[in-house]
Legacy VTK file of the C-alpha trace (Angstrom):
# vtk DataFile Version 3.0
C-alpha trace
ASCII
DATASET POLYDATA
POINTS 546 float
128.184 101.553 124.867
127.924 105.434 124.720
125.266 107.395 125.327
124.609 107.537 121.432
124.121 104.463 121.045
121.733 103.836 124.054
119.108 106.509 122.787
119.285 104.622 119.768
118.880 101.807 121.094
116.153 102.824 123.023
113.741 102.981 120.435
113.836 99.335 119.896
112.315 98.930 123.475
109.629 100.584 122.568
105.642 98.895 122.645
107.295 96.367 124.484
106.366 97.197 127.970
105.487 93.795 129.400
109.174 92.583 128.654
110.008 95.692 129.876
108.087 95.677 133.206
109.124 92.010 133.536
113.339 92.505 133.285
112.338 95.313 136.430
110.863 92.376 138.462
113.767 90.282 137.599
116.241 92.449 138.287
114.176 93.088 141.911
114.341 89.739 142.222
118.068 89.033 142.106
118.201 91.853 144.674
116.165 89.484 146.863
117.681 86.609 146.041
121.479 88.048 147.147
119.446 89.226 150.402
118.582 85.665 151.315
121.647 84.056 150.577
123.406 86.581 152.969
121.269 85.512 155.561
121.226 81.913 154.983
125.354 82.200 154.921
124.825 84.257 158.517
123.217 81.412 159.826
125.439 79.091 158.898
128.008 80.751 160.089
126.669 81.392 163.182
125.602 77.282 163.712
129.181 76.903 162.320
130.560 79.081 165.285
128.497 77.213 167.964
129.314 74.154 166.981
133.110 75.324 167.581
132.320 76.320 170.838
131.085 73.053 171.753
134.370 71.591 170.470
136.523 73.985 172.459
134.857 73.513 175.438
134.884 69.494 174.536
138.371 69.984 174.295
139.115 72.033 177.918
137.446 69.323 179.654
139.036 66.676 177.684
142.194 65.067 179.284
144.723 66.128 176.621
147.679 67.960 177.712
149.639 68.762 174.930
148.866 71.693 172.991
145.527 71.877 174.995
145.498 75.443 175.548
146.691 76.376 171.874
144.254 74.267 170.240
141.272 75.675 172.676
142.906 79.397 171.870
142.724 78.646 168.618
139.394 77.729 168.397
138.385 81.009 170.655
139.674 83.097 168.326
138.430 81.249 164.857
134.822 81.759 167.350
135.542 85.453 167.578
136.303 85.806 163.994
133.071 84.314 162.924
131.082 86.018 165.658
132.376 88.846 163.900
131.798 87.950 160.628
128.197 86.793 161.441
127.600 90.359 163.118
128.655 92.150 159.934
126.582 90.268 157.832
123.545 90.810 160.404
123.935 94.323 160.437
126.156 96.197 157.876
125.900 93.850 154.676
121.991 92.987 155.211
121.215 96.487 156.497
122.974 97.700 152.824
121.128 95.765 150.631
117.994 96.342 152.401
118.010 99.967 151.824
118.868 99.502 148.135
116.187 97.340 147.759
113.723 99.178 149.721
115.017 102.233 147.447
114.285 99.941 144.138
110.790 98.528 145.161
109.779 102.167 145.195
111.416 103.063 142.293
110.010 99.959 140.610
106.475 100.063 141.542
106.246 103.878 140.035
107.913 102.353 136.567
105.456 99.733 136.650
102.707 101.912 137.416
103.537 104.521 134.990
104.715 102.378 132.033
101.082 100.403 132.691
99.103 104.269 132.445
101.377 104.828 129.480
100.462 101.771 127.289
96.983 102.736 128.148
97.519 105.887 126.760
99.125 104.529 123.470
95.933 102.214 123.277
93.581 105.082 123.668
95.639 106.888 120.805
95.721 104.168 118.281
92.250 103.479 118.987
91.512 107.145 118.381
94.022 107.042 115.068
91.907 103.822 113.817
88.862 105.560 114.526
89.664 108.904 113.111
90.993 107.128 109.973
87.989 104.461 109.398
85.798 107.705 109.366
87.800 109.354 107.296
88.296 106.298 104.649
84.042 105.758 104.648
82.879 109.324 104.275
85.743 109.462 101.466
83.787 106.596 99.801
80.814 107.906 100.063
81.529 111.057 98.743
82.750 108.933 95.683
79.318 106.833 95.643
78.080 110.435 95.659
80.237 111.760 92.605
79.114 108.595 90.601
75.636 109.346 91.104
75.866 113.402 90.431
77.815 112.428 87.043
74.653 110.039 86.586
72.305 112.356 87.229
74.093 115.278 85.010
74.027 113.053 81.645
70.957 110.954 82.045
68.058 111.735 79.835
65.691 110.187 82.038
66.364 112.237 85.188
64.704 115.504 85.928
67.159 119.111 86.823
65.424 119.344 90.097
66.573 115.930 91.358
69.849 116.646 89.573
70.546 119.798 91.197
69.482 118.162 94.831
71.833 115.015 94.417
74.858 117.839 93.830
73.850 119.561 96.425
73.667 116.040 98.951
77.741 115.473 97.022
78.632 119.151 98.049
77.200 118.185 102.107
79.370 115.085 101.780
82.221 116.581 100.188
81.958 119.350 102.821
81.640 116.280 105.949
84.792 115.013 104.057
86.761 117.774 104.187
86.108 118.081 108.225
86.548 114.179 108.914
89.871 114.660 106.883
91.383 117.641 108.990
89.748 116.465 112.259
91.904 112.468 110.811
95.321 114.918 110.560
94.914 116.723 113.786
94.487 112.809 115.042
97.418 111.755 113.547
99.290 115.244 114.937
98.081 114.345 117.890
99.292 110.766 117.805
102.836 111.821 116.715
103.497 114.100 119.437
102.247 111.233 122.178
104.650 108.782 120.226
107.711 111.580 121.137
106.289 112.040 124.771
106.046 108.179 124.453
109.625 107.774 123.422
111.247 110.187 126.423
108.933 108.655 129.146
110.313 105.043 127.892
113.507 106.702 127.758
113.953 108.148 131.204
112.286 104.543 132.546
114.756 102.432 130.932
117.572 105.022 132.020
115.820 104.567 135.500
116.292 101.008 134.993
120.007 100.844 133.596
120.617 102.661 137.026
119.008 100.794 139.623
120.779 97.914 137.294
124.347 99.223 138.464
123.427 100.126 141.931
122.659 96.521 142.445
125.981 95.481 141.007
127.667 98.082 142.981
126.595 97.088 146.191
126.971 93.199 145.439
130.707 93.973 144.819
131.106 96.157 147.308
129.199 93.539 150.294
130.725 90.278 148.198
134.699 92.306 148.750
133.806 92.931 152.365
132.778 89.337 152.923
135.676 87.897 150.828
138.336 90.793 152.652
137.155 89.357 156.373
136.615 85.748 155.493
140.385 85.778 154.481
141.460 86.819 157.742
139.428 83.618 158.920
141.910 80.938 157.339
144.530 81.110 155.556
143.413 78.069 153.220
140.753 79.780 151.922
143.588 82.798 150.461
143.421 80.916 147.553
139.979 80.902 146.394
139.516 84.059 147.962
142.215 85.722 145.481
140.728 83.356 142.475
137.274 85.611 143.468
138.835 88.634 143.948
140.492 88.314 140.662
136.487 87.826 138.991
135.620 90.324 141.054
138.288 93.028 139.593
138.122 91.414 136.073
134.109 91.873 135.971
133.522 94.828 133.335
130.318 96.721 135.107
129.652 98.249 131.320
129.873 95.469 130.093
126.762 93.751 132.426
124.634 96.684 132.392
124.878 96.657 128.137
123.814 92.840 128.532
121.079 93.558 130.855
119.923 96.425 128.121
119.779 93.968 125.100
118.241 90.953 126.784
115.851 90.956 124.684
115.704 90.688 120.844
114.917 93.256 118.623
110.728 93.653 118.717
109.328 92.836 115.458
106.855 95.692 115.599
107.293 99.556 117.556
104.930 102.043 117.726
106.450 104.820 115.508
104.996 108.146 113.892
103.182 108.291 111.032
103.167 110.325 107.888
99.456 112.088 106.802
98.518 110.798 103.420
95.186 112.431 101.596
92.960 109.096 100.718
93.564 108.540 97.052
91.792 105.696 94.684
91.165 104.879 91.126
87.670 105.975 91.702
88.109 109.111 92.963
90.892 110.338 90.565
88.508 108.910 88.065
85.149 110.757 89.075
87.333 114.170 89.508
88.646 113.846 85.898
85.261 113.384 84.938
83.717 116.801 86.659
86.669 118.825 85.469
86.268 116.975 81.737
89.776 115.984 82.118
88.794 112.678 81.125
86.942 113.715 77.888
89.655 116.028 76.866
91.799 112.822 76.986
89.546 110.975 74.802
89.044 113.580 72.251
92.701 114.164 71.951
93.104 110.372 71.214
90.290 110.655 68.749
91.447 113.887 67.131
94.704 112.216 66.662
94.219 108.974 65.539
94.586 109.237 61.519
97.780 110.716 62.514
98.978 108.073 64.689
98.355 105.917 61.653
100.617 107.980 59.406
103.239 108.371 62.207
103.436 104.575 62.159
103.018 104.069 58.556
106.117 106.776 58.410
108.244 105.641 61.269
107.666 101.704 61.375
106.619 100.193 57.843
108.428 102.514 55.909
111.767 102.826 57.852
111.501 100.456 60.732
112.793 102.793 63.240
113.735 101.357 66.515
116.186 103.966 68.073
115.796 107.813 68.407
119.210 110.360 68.414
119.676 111.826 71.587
119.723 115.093 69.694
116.486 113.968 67.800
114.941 112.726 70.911
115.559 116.318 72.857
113.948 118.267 69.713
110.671 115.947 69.908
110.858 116.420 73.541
111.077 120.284 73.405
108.505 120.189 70.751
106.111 119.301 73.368
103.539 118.253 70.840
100.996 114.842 71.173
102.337 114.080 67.536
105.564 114.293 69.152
105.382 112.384 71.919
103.469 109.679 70.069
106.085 109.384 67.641
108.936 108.989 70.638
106.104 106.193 72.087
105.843 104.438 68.523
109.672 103.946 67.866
109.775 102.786 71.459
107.413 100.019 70.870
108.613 98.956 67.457
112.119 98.503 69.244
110.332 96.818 72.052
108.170 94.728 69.061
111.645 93.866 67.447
113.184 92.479 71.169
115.674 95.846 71.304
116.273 97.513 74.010
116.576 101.045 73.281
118.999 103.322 74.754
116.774 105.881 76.168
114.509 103.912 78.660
114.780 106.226 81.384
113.938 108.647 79.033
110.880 106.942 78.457
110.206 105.976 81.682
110.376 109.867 82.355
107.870 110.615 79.779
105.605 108.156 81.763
105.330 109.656 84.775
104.576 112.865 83.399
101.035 112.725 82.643
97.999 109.922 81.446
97.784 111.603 77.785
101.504 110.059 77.681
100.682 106.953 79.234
97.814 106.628 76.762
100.001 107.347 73.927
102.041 104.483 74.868
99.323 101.926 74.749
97.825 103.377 71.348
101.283 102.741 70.082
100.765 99.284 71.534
97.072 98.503 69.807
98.138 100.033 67.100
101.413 98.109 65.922
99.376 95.084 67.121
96.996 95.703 64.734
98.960 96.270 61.945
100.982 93.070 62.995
97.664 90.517 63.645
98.189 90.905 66.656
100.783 88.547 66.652
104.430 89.042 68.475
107.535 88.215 65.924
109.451 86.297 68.809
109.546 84.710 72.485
112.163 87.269 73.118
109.935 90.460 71.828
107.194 88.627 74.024
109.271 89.165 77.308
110.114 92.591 76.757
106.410 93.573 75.656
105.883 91.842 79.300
108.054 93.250 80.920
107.352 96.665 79.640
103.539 96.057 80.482
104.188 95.472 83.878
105.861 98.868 84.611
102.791 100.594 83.138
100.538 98.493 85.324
102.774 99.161 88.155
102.603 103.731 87.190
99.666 103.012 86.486
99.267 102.167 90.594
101.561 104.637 91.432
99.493 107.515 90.008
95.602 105.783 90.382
95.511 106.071 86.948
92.425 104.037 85.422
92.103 105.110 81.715
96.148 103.931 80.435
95.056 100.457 82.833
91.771 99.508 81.125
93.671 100.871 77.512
96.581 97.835 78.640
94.045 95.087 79.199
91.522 95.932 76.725
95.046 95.263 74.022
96.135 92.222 76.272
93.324 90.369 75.364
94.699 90.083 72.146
97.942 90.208 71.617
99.807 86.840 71.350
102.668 84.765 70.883
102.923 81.399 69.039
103.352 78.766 71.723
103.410 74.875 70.415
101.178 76.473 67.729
99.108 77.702 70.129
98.001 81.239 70.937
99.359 82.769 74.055
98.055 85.862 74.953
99.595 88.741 77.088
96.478 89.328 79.429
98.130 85.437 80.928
100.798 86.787 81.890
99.159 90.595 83.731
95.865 88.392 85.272
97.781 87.838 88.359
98.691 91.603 89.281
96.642 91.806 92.282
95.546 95.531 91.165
93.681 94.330 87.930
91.597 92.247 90.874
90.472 95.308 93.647
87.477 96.576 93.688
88.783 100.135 93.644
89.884 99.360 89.756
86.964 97.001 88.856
84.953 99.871 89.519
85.795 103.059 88.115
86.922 101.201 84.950
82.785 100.660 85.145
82.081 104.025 85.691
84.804 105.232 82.664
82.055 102.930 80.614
79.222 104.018 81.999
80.447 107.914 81.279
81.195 107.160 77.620
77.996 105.650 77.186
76.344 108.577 78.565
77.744 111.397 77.143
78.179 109.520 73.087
76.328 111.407 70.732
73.342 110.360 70.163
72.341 111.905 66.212
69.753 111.882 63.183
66.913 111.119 66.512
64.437 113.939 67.514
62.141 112.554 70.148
63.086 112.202 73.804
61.901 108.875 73.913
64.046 107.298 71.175
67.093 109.410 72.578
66.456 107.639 75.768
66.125 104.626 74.070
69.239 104.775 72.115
71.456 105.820 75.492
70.150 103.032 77.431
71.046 100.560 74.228
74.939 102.717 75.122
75.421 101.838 78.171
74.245 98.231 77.560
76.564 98.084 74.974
79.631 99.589 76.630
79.025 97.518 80.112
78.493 94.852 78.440
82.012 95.517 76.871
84.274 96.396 80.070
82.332 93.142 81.303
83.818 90.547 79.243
87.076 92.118 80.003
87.159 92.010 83.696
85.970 88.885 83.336
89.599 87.836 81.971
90.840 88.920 85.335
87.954 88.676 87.950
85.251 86.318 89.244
82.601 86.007 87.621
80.768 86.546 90.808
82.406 90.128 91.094
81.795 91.381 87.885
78.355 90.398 87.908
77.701 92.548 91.213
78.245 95.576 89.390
77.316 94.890 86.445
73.168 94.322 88.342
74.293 97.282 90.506
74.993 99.574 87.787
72.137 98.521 85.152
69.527 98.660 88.189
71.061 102.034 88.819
70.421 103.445 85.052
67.244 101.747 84.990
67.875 99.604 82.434
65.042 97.490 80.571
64.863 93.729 82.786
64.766 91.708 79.580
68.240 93.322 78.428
69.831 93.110 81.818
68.813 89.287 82.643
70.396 88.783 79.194
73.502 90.354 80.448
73.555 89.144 83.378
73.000 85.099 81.478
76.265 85.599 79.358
78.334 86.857 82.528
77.215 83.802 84.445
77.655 81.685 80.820
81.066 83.309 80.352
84.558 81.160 80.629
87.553 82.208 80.969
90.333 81.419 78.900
LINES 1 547
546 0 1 2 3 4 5 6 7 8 9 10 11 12 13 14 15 16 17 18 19 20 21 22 23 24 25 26 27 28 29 30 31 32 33 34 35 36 37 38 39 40 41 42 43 44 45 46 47 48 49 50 51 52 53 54 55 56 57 58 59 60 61 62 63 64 65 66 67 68 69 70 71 72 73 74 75 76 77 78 79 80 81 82 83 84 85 86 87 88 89 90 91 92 93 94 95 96 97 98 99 100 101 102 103 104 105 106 107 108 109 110 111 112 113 114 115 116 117 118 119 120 121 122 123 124 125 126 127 128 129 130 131 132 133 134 135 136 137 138 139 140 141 142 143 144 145 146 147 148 149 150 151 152 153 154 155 156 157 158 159 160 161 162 163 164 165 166 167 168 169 170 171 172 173 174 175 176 177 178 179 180 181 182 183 184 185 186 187 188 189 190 191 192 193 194 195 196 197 198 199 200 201 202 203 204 205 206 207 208 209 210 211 212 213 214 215 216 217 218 219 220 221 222 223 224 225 226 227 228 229 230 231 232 233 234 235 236 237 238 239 240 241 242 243 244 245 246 247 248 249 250 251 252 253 254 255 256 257 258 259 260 261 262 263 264 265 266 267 268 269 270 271 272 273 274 275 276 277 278 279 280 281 282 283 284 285 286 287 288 289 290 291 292 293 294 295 296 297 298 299 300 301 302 303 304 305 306 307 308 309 310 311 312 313 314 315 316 317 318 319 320 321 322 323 324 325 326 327 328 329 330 331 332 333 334 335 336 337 338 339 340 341 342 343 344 345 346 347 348 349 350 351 352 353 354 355 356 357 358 359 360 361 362 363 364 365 366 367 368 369 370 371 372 373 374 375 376 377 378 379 380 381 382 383 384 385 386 387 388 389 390 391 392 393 394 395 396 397 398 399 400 401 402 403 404 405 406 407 408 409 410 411 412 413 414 415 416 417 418 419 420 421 422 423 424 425 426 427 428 429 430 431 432 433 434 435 436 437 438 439 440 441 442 443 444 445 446 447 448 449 450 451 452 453 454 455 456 457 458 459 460 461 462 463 464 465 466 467 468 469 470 471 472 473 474 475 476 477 478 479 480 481 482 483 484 485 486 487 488 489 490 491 492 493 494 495 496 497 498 499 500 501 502 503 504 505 506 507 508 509 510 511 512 513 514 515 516 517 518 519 520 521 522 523 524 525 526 527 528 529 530 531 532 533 534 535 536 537 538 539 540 541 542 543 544 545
């Protein structure tokens, strides 16, 4: 293994400190270990020596003449040998592997200490990072609560300029709280990034700490195990044997090779801490209430409006007179270019009569690229939807058309994510609630097969498709009425009307429990009359789902 491929290994290490802190003690430990088995083989040896000398002096005194002297000789000098033997284990082997480990237990208690202070450190950061971000994430919130209640205040009747004016002031406070909580959240996460590299060396230099002490153990156990093996041979020639069959380990043991095993001991850690990338907090809600104050969102709506006998004609033109389900790449780059709603709604139109007929048509990433542009073309595409619904009973031709309107529904939920966008989302399962497909004579309807998207359930969604209602209850025109009063009157019977609508539609998707806790929240909010909202509030607890 290079050094490449340790640093990248490295990182894997990382947030894993105990395992980390426990290999050190281990590999202490085996240091020890060696220690006392070189002592315990020193006095063996030694007890192995004295018992000799009892023999050879058994053997002097002993009444045996032949050989007497050579087997006594013999003896003195196998005595000397281990006498030897046992002194360089007392004193030169012992004495080296003591230092080494006296070096180590240094080295290993600052490791220890350090990687402890360290992982104390990364605690205090991520604590700091959750902190910074929880902040962050509830003034955001607020500061939408905040924009609901200034849009509120700016269209209701019923609600004097002075209290108006105060509540945008309180929204420009929280706005301007937001603003600090979200730079003081990316200095945080600044900060926390450069910790995470500091983090990374420090873990770095330990573990390269670690790989050394590693080899200096295996150096010196080679070098004291070939000095023992080297002097024991001189001892008896027997043992030459199993001294060479050691020797022959010894030489054949790959030091890399160890060191690399004692590196990846341990699997792969399921989780590291790594750095993070700053993200602005971003909701349906909040993209929602900002369309709103920059009239984005009305714009939108009167486009759709201003369009819609011509949507009618497009469809009359491109579907029921000619059936159109495919679009010239040269044709398709001049509608493109043209850059017009007509346009556009005309590309969207053939689209979904091909997708109506089960075609696929050639220019889906096309279309898919028309998508992502903006929410007037996302909105397109589901007025294309209602309307060849409508002018089709709402009813799908075939199983296979069914699957592709499915499938094609999906990806718009799924942009629809991708960009927070509320208005194409609540357009999709307004339609889904009635289009169908014959199944065992039965009607099936699409909204069965979207309910289970989890972002049709979050609250984020749930609620500004509430406050879209709300808005366009607010700000409908209210005409041939003169008193105050009776305009009052006839805005609250608007937002009744239009809650009462995006209601029963959630309710295809949600709890009833949910939609019921805005639905109070809201009409308590706009100070709706209690008779009509306990009637609401009745048919939302009375509703069933399909």
């Amino acid at each position: 293994m290079n050094q490449t491929q340790k640093l990248a290994y490295y990182p894997n290490l990382l947030g894993q400190s105990e395992r980390i802190i426990s290999q050190n003690i281990e590999s202490k430990r085996g240091l020890e270990e060696y220690l006392a088995i070189l002592q315990e083989r020193a006095n063996i040896e030694d007890q192995y020596a004295k018992s000799l000398h009892k023999l050879s002096q058994q053997i002097d005194r002993s009444s045996i003449t032949y050989l007497r002297e050579q087997l006594v000789n013999q003896l003195r000098d196998k005595i000397e040998r281990l006498e030897n033997f046992v002194e360089l284990i007392r004193t030169e082997i012992v004495e080296q592997v003591k230092e080494i480990l006296q070096d180590q237990n240094q080295i290993s208690k600052k490791i220890i200490d350090e990687m402890k202070g360290l992982e104390w450190d990364l605690q205090d950061k991520q604590d700091d990072l959750m902190g910074g971000k929880l902040d962050y994430k509830l003034q955001a919130r607020e500061l939408e609560q905040s924009g609901i209640s200034d849009m509120i205040y700016q269209y209701s009747l019923d609600i004097s300029e002075d209290k108006a004016i105060k509540q945008a002031s309180k929204t420009q406070q929280i706005q301007s709280e937001c603003i600090k909580l979200e730079r003081e959240f990316e200095i945080i996460v600044l900060s926390y990034n450069e910790f995470i590299d500091v983090y990374k060396t420090k873990m770095e230099s330990y573990l390269s700490q670690m790989e050394q002490q590693e080899q200096q153990k295996l150096l010196v156990q080679k070098d004291t195990l070939m000095k023992l093996f080297l002097f024991e041979s001189s001892i008896s020639k027997q043992s030459l044997q199993d001294t060479e069959k050691l020797n022959d380990q010894i030489r054949k043991t790959n030091l890399q090779d160890v060191i690399e095993t004692f590196i990846k001991k341990y699997q792969r850690p399921q989780e590291a801490p790594r750095q993070l990338e700053f993200r602005p907090y971003s909701s349906f809600l909040g993209k929602t209430i900002d369309s709103m104050k920059s009239q984005e969102y009305q714009k939108l709506k009167d486009i759709i409006k201003a369009h819609n006998d011509t949507f009618y004609n497009i469809y009359e033109d491109c579907v029921k007179k000619n059936n159109l389900q495919t679009i010239e790449e040269q044709e398709l780059t001049h509608l493109i270019n043209r850059n017009s709603v007509q346009a556009i709604y005309k590309i969207m139109q053939i689209h979904i009569n091909c997708v109506w007929n089960a075609n696929e048509i050639q220019n889906n990433e096309t279309i898919i690229g028309l998508l992502r542009q903006s929410t007037l073309n996302r909105l397109l595409w589901c007025q294309a939807l209602e309307i060849q619904g409508n002018k089709s009973n709402y009813k799908v031709p075939s199983n296979d058309a069914y699957e592709q309107i499915v499938k094609w529904s999906q990806k718009m939920i799924n942009l629809c994510l991708e960009f927070q966008d509320a208005s194409p989302l609540r357009k999709l399962i307004t339609v889904s609630s009635i289009i169908n497909v014959a199944v065992q004579n039965k009607k099936h309807f699409l909204m069965y097969n979207i309910k289970e998207n989890k972002v049709l359930q979050t609250a984020d969604f749930i609620e500004a498709s509430v406050v879209q209602a709300i808005y366009d209850a607010l700000v409908e025109e209210i005409k041939e009425v003169t008193t105050l009063e009776e305009r009052i009157r006839r805005q609250k019977i608007n937002i009744l009307t239009q809650l009462s609508k995006i209601c029963f539609t959630l309710l295809q998707f949600n709890p009833i429990s949910v939609i019921k806790m805005y639905a109070e929240n809201y009409l308590k909010q706009l100070s709706v009359a209690n008779d009509a909202t306990e009637n609401l509030l009745f048919q939302i607890e009375s509703f069933e789902q399909f």
